[in-house]
Residue, then its C-alpha position, 0 to 999 in steps of 0.5 A: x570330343x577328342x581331337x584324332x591326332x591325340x591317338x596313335x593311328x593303331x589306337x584310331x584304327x582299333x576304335x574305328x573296328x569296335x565301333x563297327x563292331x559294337x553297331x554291327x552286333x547291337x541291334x538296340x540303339x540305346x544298347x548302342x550308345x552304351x556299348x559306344x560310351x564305354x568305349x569312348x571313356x576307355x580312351x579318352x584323355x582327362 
């Protein structure tokens, strides 16, 4: 997992929102952790 510090804290603030988002508005779990998986590819550093 990526260490928080390594994001702006807008960035961690615009994560934490999606993510709220994305459990809020998906009622399937699985869709979930694909929704979820997305977004944490589109931030994570290689």
């Amino acid at each position: 997992m990526m260490n928080p510090k390594e994001l702006s804290k807008s960035t961690r603030t615009f994560v934490r929102r999606e993510k709220a988002r994305i459990r809020r508005e998906i009622v399937d779990v699985t869709e979930q952790q694909k929704a979820l998986n997305v977004l944490h590819l589109q931030f994570h550093k290689a």
